[in-house]
N, C-alpha and C positions, 0 to 999 in steps of 0.2 A: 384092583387093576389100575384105578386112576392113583391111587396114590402112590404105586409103586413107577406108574409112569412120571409122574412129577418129581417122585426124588431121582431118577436117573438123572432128569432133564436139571434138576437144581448139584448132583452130584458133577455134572459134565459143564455149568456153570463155572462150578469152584474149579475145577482141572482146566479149564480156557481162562479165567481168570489168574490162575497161577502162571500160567505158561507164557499170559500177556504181560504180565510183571515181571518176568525176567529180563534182564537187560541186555541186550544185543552185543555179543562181540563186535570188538573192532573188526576190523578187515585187515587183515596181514600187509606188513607192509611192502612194496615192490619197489623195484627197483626207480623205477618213474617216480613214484614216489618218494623215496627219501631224498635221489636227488633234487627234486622239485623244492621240498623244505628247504633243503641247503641252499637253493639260488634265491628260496623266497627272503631266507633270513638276511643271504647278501645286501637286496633290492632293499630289504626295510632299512638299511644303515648305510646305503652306499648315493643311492638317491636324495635321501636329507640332505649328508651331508654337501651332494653338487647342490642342494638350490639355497643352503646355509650361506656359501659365497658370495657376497654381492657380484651383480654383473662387472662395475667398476674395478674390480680385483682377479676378473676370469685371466686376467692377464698378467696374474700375480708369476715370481718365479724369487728362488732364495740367490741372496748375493753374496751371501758370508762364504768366503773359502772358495776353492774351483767350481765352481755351478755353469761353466759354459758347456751350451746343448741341451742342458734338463731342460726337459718340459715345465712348461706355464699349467697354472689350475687346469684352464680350458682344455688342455691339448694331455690333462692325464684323463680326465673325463673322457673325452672324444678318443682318445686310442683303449681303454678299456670298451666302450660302445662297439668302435672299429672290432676289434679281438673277438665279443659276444658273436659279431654276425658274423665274422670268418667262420669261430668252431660251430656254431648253431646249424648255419645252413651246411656246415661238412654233417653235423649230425643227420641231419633231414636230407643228405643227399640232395640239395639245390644249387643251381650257381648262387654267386655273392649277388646281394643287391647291386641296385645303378649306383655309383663313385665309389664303393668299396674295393679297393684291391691288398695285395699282400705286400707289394713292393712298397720300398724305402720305408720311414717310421712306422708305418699304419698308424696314422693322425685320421684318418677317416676325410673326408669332401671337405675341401676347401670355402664349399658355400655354405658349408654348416658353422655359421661365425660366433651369432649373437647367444647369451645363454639363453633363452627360449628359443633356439632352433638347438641347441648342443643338449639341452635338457629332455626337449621331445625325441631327439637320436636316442640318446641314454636309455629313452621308456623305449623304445621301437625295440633295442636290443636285450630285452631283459624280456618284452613279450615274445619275441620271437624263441629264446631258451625256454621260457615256459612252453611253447609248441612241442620244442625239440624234446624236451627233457619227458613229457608227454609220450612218445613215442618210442621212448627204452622198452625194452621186455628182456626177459633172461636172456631169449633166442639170438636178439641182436645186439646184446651190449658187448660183447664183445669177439666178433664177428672184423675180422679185420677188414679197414680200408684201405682199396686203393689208391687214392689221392688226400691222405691227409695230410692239413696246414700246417703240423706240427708231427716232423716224421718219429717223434718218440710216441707222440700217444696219436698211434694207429687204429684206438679201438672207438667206437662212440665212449663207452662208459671211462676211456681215459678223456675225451676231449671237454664230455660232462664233470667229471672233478677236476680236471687242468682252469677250464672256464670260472671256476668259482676261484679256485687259487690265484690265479693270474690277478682277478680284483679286487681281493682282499688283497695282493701287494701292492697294488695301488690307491687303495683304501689307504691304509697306509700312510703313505705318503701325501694324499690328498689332506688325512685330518692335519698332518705336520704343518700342510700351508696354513688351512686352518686358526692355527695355534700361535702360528706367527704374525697372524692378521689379527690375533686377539679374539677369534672366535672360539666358543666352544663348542666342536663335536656336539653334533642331534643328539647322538645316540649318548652319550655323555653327560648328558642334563639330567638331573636329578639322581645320579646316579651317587653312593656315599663314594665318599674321600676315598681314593687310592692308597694315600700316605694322610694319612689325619696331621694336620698341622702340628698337633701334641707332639708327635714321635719326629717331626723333618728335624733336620739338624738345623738351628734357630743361626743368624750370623751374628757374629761376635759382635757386640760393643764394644769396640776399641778406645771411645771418647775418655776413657781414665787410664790411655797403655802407659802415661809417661808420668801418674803422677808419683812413679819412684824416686821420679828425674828432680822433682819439685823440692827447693831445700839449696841452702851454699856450700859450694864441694872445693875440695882439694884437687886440682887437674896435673896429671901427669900422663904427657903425651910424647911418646915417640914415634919420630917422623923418618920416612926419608928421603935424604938429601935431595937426589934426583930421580928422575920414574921412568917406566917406562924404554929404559938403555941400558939397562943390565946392573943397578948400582945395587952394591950391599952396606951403603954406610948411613948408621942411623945416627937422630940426635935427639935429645930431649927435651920437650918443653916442662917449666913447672907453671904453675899460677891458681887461678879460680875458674870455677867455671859456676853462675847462677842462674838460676831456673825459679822464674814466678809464674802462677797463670795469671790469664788478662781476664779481671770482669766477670769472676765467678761461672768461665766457661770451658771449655774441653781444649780452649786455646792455652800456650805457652811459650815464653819466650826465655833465650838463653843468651846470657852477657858471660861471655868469655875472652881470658886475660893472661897470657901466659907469655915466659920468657927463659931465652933458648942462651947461656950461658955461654955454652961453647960456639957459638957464630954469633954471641952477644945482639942476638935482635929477638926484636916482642911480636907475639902476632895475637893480635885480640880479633873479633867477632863476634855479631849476633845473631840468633838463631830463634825464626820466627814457626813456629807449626801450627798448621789447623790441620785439625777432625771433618770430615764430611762423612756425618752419619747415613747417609744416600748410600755412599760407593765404600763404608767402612775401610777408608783410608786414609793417612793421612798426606800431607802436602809439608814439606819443609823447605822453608828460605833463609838463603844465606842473606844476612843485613847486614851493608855496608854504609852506617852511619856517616862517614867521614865524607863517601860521595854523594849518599844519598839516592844507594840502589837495591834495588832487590833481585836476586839471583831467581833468572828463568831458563829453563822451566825449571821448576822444583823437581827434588828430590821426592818421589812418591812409592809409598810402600804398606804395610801392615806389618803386623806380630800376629805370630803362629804360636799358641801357647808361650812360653818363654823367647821366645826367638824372633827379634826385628828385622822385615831385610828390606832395603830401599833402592829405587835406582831414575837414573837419569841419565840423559845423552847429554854431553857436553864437549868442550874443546878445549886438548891440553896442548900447548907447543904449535899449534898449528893442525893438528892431528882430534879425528872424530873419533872421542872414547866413550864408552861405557860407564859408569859411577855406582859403584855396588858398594851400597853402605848397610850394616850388621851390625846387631847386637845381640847380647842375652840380658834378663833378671836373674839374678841372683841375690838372694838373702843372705851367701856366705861371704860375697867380692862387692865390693863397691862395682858400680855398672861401669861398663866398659864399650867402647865404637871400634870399627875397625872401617876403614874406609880405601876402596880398591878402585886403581885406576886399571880399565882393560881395553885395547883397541876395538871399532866396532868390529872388525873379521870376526873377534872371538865374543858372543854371544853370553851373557851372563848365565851361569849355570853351567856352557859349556867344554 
């Protein structure tokens, strides 16, 4: 008897021991729940990046091109905040907090200035979603409301995935500021390469584009007569045209010499370039030794695989023109300029 009772008690051991080893399912996920992740994962990336800003730049805004009215750092922070507590409290069925309303931008409270008051708003509104978000069930998510902020999404469970939308487009935009302030994105740190440096398209070194040019040439150039007034009468120049570099550098300079038979006059010139390997461009001047000037502003441009194209604003007759100067290499032609004069009305290229 006893030892039949000891093995039950050692057999009912091992079966509670089994049973306690097995692992626990999860818990099905709900609807509270998944939203919840999606607002938590917002909050882990959306908050870094407002305190990554310095305060000195919450009043950062972009100037390149039409930017009048966008919002500054501060005011994309504080109207995301703004927006959480609109849809939140529609979720939870509350009035809006004290200075929140719907009208005009929704910037949120004007006394909400400095970033540690705009930042502590930020957290107010992201607890307050977790409340809300909290309070979904099948029964009510979508359950229409009366009075929603946003008459498309009428339901809670539209107001819950609009709310996460809504800041990730301002996310967004916030990291751009970001990036233009020379910060990197929290969330962006230690993160591998996007585009691994290997594969970006590397910029050209141009500091050797002219040393086809290098070497004493035969110049034939024709010109014409007058510009600009409808004329179609050319003439010819012949002479030289030489090309040394300066000082074993990416600079170059061109001494040309030519003379136009049929209007019996000579027109020489020098022609100074530099490379600025910074802006992979170069700068060409006209030199007029005899007065002892150099032509500004230069002529500034690049080469595009075989193809030169340069340009400058200058002043022909009286008249603000355009100066589109071209070329190509060729191994089969001796190189060749072509140099156009175009009113500014008409836009180079167009």
């Amino acid at each position: 008897m006893s030892v039949t009772f000891h093995r039950a008690v050692w057999l009912a051991a091992i079966t509670l021991g089994i049973i306690s080893d097995t692992p626990a399912l999860p818990p099905s996920p709900t609807v509270a729940s998944i939203m919840d992740a999606q607002l938590t994962t917002l909050q882990n990336q959306f908050l870094p990046a407002a305190e990554a800003m310095p305060e000195a730049k919450y009043s950062f805004v972009p100037r390149d091109g039409d930017q009048n009215g966008v919002r500054t750092f501060a005011l994309e922070v504080k109207h995301v905040a703004t927006a959480n507590l609109i849809f939140y409290s529609a979720i939870l069925g509350r009035s809006l907090p004290a200075g929140v309303s719907l009208a005009g931008a929704t910037n949120g409270p004007d006394e909400v200035a400095t970033k540690e008051q705009i930042l502590q708003y930020l957290k107010n509104s992201f607890a307050l979603g977790h409340e809300a978000l909290a309070s979904l069930t099948t029964q009510n998510a979508t359950i229409p409301l009366a009075n929603s902020p946003v008459p498309q999404m009428n339901t809670r469970l539209a107001l819950a995935t609009w709310s996460c939308a809504h800041a990730w487009d301002h996310y967004g935009q916030m990291v751009e500021y970001l990036r233009l302030n020379g910060i990197v994105p929290p969330a962006s740190g230690g993160q591998p390469l996007a585009s691994p440096a290997s594969i970006l398209p590397q910029p050209h070194d141009g500091s050797h584009d002219f040393d086809f040019h290098i070497g004493n040439w035969k110049a034939h150039v024709r010109v014409l007569v007058d510009r600009l007034n409808g004329s179609r009468k050319w003439v010819v120049y012949d002479g030289i045209s030489n090309h040394k570099k300066l000082l074993d550098s990416s600079a170059n300079f061109e001494e040309f010499d030519a003379y136009c038979a049929e209007l019996q006059k000579r027109n020489k010139g020098q022609t100074l370039r530099l490379y600025n390997p910074d802006t992979h461009q170069w700068s060409i001047y006209l030199v007029d030794l005899d007065k002892g000037t150099l032509s500004l502003p230069p002529v500034i441009g690049e080469f595009s695989g075989n193809r030169g194209e340069f340009y400058n604003q200058d002043a022909f007759k009286g008249r603000a023109i355009y100066v589109v100067t071209s070329g190509s290499i060729s191994l089969l032609i001796p190189p060749g300029w072509s140099n156009l004069f175009r009113p500014t009305a008409a836009r180079p290229g167009k």
